[in-house]
C-alpha positions in Angstrom: 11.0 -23.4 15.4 11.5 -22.8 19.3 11.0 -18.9 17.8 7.6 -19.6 16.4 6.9 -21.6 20.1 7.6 -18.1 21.7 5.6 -16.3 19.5 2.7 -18.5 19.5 2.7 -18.0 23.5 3.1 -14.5 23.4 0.1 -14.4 20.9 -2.1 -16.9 23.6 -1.5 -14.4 26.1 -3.4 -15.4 29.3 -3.8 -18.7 28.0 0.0 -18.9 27.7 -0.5 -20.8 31.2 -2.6 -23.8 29.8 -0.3 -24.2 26.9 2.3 -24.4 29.3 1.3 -26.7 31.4 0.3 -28.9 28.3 3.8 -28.8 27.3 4.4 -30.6 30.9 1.9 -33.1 30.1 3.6 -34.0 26.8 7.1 -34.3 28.3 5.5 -37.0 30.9 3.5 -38.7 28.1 6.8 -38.8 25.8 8.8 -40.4 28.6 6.5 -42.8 29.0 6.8 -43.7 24.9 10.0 -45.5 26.0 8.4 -48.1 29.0 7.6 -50.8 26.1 11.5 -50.4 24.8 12.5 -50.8 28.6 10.1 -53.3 29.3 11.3 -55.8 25.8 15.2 -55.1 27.3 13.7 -56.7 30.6 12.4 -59.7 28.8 15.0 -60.2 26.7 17.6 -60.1 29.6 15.5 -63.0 31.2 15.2 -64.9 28.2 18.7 -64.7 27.5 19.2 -65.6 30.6 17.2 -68.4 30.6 15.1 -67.4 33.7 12.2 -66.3 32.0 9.1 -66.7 34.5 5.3 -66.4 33.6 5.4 -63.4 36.5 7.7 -61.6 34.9 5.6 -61.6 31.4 2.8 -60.8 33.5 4.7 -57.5 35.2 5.9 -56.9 31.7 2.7 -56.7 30.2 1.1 -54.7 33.6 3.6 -52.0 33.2 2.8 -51.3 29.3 -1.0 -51.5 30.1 -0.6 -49.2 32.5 2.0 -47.2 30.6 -0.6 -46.8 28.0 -3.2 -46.2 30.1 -1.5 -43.3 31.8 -0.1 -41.8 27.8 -3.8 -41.9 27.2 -4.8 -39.9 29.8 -2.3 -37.4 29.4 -3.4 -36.9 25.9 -6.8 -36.6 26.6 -5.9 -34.0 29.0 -2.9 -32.1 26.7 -5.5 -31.9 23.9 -8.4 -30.6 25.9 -5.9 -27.8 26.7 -4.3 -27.0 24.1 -6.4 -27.7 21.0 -9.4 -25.7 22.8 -7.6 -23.1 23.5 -6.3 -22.6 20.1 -9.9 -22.2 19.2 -10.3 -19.6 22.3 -7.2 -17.6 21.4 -8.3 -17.2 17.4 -12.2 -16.3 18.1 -10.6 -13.5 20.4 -7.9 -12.0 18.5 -10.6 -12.1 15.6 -13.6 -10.0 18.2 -10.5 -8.2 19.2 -9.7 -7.5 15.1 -13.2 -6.5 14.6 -12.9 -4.0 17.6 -9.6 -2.7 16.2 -10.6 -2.5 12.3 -13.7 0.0 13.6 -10.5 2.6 14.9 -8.8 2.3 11.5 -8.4 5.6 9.3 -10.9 4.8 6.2 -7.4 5.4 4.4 -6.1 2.4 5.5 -8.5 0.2 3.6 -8.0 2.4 0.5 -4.6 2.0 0.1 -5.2 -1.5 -1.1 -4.4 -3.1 1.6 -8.2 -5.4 1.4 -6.3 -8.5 0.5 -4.2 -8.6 3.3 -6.9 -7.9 5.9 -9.2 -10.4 4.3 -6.5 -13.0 4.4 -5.1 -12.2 7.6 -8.4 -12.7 9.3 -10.0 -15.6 7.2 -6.7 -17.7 5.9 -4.1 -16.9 8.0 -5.9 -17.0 11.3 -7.8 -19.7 10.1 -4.8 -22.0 9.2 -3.3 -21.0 12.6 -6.7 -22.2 14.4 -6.4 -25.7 12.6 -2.4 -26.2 12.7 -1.3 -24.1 15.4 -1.9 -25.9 18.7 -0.6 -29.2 16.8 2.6 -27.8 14.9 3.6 -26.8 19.2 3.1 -30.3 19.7 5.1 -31.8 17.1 7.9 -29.3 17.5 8.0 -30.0 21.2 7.8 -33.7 21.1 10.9 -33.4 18.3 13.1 -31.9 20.2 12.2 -33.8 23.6 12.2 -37.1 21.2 16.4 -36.5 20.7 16.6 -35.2 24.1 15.2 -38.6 25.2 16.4 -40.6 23.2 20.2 -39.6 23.8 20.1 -40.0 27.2 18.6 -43.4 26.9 21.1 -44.7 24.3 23.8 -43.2 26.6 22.5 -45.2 29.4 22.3 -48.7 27.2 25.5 -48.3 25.2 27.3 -44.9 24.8 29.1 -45.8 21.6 25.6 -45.6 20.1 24.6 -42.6 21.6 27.7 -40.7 20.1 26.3 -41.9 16.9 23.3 -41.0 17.7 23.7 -37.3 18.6 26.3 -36.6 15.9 23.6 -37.4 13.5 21.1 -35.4 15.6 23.3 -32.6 14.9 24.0 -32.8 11.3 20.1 -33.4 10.8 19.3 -30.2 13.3 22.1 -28.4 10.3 20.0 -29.6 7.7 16.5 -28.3 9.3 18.1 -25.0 9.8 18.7 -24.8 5.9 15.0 -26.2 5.3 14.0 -23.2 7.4 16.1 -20.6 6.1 13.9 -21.5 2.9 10.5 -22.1 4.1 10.8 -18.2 5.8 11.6 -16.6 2.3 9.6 -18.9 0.2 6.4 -18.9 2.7 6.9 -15.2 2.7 6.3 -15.1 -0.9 3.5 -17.2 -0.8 2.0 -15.1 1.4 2.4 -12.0 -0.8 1.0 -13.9 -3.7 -2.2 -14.9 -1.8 -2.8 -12.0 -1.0 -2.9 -11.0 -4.4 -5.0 -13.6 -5.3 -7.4 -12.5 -3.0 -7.6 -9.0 -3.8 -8.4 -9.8 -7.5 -10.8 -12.2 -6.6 -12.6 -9.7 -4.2 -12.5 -6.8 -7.1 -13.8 -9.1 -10.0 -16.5 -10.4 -7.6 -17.6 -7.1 -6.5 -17.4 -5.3 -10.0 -19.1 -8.5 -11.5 -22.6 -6.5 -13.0 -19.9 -3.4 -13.9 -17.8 -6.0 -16.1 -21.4 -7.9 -17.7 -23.1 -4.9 -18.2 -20.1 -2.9 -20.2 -19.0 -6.9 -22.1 -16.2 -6.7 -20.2 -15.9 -10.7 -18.7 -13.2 -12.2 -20.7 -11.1 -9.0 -20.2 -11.5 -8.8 -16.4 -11.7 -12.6 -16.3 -8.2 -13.2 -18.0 -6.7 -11.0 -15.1 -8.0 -13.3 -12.6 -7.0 -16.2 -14.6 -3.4 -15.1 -14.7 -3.4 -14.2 -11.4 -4.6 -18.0 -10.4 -1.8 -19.2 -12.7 0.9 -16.7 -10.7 0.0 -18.4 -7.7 0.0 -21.8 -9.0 3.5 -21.7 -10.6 4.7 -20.2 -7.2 3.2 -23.3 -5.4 4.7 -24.8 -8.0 8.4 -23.2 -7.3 7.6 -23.4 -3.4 7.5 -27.4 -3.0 10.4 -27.3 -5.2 12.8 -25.0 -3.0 11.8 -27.3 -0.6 12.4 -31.0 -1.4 16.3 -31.0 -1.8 16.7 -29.4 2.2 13.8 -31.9 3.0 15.8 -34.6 1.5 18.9 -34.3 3.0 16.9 -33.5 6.9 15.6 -37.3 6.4 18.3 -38.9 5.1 20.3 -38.2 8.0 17.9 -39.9 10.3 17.9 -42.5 8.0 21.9 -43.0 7.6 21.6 -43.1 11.5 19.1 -46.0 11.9 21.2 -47.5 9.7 23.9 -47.5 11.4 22.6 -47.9 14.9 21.3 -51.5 13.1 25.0 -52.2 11.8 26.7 -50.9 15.4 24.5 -52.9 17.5 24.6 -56.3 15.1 28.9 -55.6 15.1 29.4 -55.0 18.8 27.1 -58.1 19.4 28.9 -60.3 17.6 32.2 -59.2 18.4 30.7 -59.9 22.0 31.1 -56.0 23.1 27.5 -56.1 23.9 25.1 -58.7 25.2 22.0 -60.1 23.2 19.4 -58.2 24.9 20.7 -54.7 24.6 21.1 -55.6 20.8 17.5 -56.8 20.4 16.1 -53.5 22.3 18.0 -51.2 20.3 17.4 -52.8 17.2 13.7 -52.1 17.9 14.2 -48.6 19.2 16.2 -47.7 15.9 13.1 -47.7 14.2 11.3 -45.8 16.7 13.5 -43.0 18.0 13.6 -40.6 15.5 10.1 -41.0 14.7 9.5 -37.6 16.4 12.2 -35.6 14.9 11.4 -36.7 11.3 8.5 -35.0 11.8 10.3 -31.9 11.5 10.7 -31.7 8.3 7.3 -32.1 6.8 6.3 -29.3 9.7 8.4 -27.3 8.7 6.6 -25.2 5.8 4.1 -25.6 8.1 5.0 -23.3 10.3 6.6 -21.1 8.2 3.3 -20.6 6.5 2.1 -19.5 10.1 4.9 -17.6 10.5 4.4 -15.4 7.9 0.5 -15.4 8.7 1.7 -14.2 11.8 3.7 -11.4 10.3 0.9 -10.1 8.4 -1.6 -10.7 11.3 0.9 -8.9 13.6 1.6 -5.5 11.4 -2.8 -4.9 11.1 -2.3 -4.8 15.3 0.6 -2.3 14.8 -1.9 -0.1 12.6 -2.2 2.7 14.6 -5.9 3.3 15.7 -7.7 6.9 15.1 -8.5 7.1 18.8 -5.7 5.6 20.3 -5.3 8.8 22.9 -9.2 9.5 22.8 -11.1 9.4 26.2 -15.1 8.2 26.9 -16.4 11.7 27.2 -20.2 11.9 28.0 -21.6 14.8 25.7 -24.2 16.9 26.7 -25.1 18.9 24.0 -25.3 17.8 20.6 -24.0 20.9 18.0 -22.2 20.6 15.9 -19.4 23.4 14.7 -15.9 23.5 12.3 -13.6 26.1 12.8 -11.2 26.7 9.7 -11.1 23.1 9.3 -8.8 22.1 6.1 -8.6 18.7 4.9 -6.8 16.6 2.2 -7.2 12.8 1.6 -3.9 12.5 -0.5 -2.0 15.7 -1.5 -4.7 17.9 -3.0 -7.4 19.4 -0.5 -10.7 18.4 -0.6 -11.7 21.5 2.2 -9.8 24.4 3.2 -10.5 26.8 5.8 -14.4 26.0 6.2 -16.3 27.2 9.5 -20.0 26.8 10.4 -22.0 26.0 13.2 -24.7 23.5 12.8 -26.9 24.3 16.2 -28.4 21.5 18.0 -31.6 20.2 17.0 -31.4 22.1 13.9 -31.5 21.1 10.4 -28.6 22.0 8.5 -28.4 21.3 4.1 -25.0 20.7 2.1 -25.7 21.3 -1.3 -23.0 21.7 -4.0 -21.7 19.8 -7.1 -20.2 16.1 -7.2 -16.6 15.9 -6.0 -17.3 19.9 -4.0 -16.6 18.1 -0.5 -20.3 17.6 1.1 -19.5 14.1 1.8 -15.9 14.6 3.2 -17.8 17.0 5.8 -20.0 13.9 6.9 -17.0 11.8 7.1 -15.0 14.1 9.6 -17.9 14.8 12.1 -18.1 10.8 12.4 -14.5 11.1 12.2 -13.7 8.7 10.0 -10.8 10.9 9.1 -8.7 13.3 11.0 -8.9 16.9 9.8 -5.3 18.3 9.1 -6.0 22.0 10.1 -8.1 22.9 12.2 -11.0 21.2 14.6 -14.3 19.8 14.2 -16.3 20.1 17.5 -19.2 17.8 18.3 -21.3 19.1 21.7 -17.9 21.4 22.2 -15.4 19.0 22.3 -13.2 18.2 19.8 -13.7 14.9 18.0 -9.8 13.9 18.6 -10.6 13.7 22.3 -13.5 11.4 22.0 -12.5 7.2 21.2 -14.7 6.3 18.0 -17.3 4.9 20.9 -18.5 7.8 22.8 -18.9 9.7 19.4 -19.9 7.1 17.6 -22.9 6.1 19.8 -24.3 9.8 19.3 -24.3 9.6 15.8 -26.8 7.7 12.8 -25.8 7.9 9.0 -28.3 6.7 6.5 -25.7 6.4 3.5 -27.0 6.7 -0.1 -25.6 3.2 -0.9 -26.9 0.8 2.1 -25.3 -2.4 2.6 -27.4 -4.9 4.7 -25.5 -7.8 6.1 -26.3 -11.6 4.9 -28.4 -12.1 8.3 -32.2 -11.4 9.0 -34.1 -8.7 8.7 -34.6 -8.6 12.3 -30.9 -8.3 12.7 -29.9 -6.2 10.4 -32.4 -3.9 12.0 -31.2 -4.8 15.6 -27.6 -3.1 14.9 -28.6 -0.3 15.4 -29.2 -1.3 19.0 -27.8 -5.1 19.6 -29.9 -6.1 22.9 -33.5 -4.6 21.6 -36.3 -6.4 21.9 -38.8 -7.8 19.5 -41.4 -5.5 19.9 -38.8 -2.0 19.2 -37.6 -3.7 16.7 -40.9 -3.9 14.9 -42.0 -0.1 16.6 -38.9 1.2 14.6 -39.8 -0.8 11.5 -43.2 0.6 11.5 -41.7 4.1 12.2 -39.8 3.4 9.1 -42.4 2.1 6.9 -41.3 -0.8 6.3 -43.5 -3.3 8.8 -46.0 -3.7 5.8 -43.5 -5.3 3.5 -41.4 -7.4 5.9 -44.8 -9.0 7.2 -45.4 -10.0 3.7 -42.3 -11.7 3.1 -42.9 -15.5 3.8 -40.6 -15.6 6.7 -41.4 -11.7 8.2 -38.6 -10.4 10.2 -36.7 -13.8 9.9 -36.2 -13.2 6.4 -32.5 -13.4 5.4 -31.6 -10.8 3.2 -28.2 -12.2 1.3 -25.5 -10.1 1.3 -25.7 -6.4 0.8 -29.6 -7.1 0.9 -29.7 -8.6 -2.7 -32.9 -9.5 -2.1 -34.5 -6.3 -1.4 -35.1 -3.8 -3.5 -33.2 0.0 -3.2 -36.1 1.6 -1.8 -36.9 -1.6 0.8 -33.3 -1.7 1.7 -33.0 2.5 2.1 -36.1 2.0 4.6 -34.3 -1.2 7.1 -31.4 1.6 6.8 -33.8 3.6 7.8 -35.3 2.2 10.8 -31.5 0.9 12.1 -31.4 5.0 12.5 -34.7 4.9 14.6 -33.9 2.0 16.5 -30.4 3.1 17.5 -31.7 6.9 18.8 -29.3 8.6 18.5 -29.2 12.8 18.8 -27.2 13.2 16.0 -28.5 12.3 12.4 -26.2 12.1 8.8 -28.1 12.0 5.9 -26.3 11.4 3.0 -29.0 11.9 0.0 -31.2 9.0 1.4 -33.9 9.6 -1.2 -31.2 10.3 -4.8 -32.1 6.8 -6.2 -35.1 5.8 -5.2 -38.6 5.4 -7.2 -41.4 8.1 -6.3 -43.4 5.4 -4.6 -40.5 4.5 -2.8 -39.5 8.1 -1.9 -42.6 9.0 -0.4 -42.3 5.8 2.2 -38.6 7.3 2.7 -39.9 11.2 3.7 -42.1 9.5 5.9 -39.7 7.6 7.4 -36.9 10.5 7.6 -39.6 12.1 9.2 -40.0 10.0 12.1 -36.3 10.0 12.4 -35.3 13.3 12.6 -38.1 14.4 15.1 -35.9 16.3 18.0 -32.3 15.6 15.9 -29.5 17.3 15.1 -29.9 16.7 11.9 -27.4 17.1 8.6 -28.4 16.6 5.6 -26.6 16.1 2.2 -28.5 17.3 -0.5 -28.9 17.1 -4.5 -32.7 17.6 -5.0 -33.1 21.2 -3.4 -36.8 21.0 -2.9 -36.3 18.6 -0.5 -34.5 21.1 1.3 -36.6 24.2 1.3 -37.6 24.1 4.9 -33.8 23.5 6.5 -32.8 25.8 9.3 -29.8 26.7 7.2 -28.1 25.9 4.0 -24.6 25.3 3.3 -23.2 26.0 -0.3 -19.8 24.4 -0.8 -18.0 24.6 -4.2 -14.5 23.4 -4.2 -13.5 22.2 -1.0 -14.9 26.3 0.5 -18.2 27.3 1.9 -19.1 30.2 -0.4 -23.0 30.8 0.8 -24.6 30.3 3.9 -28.1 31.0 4.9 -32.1 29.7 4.5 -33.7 28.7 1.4 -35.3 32.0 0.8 -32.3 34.1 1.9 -29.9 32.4 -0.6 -32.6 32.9 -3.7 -32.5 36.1 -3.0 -28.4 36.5 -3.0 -28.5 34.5 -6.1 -25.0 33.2 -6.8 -24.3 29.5 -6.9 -27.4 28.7 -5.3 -29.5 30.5 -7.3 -28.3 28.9 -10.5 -28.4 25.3 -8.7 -32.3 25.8 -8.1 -32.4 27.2 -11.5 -30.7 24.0 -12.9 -33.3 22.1 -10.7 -36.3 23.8 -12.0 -35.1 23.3 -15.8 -34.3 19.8 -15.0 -38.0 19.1 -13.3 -39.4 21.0 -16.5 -37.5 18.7 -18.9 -39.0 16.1 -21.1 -37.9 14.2 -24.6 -39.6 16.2 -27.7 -42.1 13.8 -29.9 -39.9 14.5 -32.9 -36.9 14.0 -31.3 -37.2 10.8 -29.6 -35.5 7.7 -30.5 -37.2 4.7 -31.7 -36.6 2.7 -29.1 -38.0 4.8 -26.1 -41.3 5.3 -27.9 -41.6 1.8 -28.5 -41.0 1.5 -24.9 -43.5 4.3 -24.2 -45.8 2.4 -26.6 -45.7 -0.4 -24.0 
């Protein structure tokens, strides 16, 4: 327990000093636990004696006020430091998570390692928030409460003390067995949580996938086993730990036993007076108080233990920029020399060079699955290249930290996810201190002013989460407008346009439009036509770049190109034959 002290201080970190000093306030405020014991031996050593005064009740009863007075104080003080600054320590190691999970290789969080970052952040910090600062406290005052106590039963009656430490000892014995336990067994129930959480997360997440194909019971008996798993280990966990926790309390129990039968003997047998035998037959029932509370603490704290273990190996993560440096670019080209790349063992790139000028407009066009994406993902760096470099304004992105790159770059993703906040905010991250008036100059930019100020409350409007709320097209153009508010020289567009309405994809043009004025600007492409004016066109087929050139220079080498615009023409050209068509779409039609 004095280990998880340590590492609770070393996890404070500069507010290690208040906890501190709110240990010293505890110490005072435990010693002064024992004045009303002191202050009953006084009376009883006057009544005894038969000399008993109303003054002496009266200084009696002064001292305990006062004594209480002063404990109150002390408390007031020790929770004011050390509660709040449980809550400071978690809301910074969570900002300072945040900051760290931004530096993460994407392959960290596809190597299903969601669960444990989800629970590490919003159980196991959590739980530490609530309980940490108060499991300190209890462990503290434990171990001071037998300090304490020993030394004042040794200076009332040392036959008692011996007693009473020897049964300190064999219950600190037993508490090292409970704990030997609670570390494997909270381990365990970590593990499972974390499972729990993971499934949860999936089923959530794949919730229309599962409706849509009948797949609920199916998917919903996985989760249901899952729950059951972590109930029987519950289950098995309070087991493991009631006989240790058992034979912890029965030992302070066995001692105020016999500190009652001791006392009662050696007063009787006149080897100790009357009011020594009154005082400790009250403190028996008080002095171990504090260490009892050990044992319910306990799984406690090995439940934060192993919170802590988890919490501590996402800080040992190593970060993607860990030796980058806050390089100011200035110029904005982009260019990959032989750059080969592989997210697991096969390679998704190999050997591709090109140079994507600056303010230029460069296409990547190719099948699913040819690597046009992956390209995207390595100028943001969200991956490290394995041969190679990829150069952004001629330095390499390895020598930048994710900031000074990042800050240069907007992606408008095919897939936008808009965070359960308002519209207004989930425009202003692009650019967190804009004002109200940008905000609404990028929004009208974007083409999407006219539909926010219908919505009841306008830019106030919260979206849900992912922007259920808003359609694909609405949510594409507050994507969109992030991109204009941020400003930034360097534009990824990942097929902004693939799954939208026409209505809606004319508002989008528009917008991309506005965005792109002046930009390096990347574009990932599946409908050609939308591509015919790019400055240059890269074809990529199998991880390689196998054409390069402009729209009209490609038709007329022919080659994968050419047969891609082909496929785009027939497509364009396509429609379902009268005779041919099933009875349901032309009942449709007929609607």
């Amino acid at each position: 327990m004095l280990g998880f002290i340590k590492r609770m201080l070393n996890l404070a970190g500069e507010f290690a000093g208040r906890i501190k000093l709110a240990f010293v306030l505890s110490f005072f405020e435990n010693m002064l636990s024992y004045i009303p014991i002191l202050a009953a031996l006084y009376i009883f050593t006057k009544i005894v004696a038969g000399t008993l005064t109303a003054g002496d009740a009266w200084l009696s009863g002064g001292v305990m006020l006062v004594a209480v007075i002063v404990r109150c104080v002390l408390r007031r003080l020790f929770v004011a430091l050390q509660s709040g600054t449980g809550y400071e320590i978690c809301a910074r190691e969570r900002i300072n998570s945040g900051d760290r999970f931004k530096r993460f290789p994407m392959s960290y969080f596809t190597e299903g390692n969601l669960g444990n970052v989800t629970s590490a952040i919003s159980v196991d910090l959590l739980f530490i928030e609530e309980h940490g600062m108060g499991a300190m406290d209890k462990v503290v005052n434990g171990y001071m409460g037998i300090l304490l106590s020993s030394l004042m039963l040794f200076g009332v009656d040392w036959r008692v003390a011996l007693v009473s430490v020897t049964v300190c000892v064999l219950a600190l014995l037993a508490l090292n067995r409970l704990q030997t336990v609670g570390k494997e067994q909270s381990r365990i129930k970590q593990d499972q949580q974390a499972r729990l959480t993971a499934t949860v997360i999936e089923y959530v997440q794949g919730i229309a996938v599962i409706k849509s194909l009948n797949l609920a019971g199916d998917k919903a008996q996985a989760v249901k086993d899952t729950i059951e798993s972590t109930r029987d280990h519950s289950i098995d966990y309070e087991e493991k730990f009631t006989p240790p926790s058992f034979r912890y309390q029965a030992c302070f129990a066995t001692g105020t036993a016999l500190i009652v039968f001791l006392t009662t003997y050696f007063c009787f047998t006149g080897s100790m007076t009357m009011p020594v035998m009154l005082m400790l037959l009250i403190s028996a029932f008080y002095i171990y108080l504090s260490p009892q509370a050990l044992a319910g603490l306990t799984a406690q704290i090995r439940v934060m233990e192993a919170g802590l273990n988890r919490y501590e190996a996402l800080k040992q993560v190593k970060i993607i920029d860990e030796d980058g440096q806050d390089i100011k670019l200035d110029r904005f080209d982009i260019e990959f020399k032989d750059v080969t790349f592989a997210y697991e063992e096969s390679e998704t790139l190999k050997n591709i060079s090109f140079k994507v000028p600056e303010k230029s407009m460069t296409a990547l066009v190719g099948a699913s699955g040819s690597g046009k994406t992956t390209i995207a993902n390595l100028i943001v760096r969200f991956w490290d290249v394995q041969q190679g470099e990829v150069l952004v304004g001629g330095v390499d992105v390895k020598t930048l930290t994710c900031d000074s790159l990042l800050k240069n770059v907007s992606m408008v993703f095919q897939n936008v996810y808009l965070f359960n906040d308002t519209i207004l905010n989930n425009i202003k991250f692009g650019k967190p201190d804009a004002t109200y008036e940008e905000v609404v100059a990028a929004a009208k930019k974007a083409r999407c002013h006219d539909f926010i100020t219908a919505l009841e409350q306008g830019y106030d409007t919260v979206v849900g989460e992912s922007g259920s709320t808003l359609s694909g097209g609405e949510k594409q153009r507050i994507s969109i407008a992030r991109a204009i508010l941020k400003d930034a020289p360097i534009i990824l567009l990942d097929e902004a346009t693939a799954s939208v309405d026409p209505d809606n994809e004319q508002h989008i043009q528009m917008a991309i439009s506005e965005l792109v004025r002046d930009k390096t600007l990347v574009v990932i492409a599946h409908r050609l036509s939308t591509i015919r004016n790019a400055d240059q066109i890269l074809v990529i087929d199998g991880g390689r770049l196998i054409q390069q050139g402009t729209h009209a220079e490609l038709l007329q080498q022919g080659g994968q190109y050419g047969k891609l615009w082909e496929k785009r023409l027939t497509a364009r050209s396509w429609k379902i034959a009268a005779e041919s068509k099933p009875q349901g779409i032309g009942a449709a039609a007929g609607a």
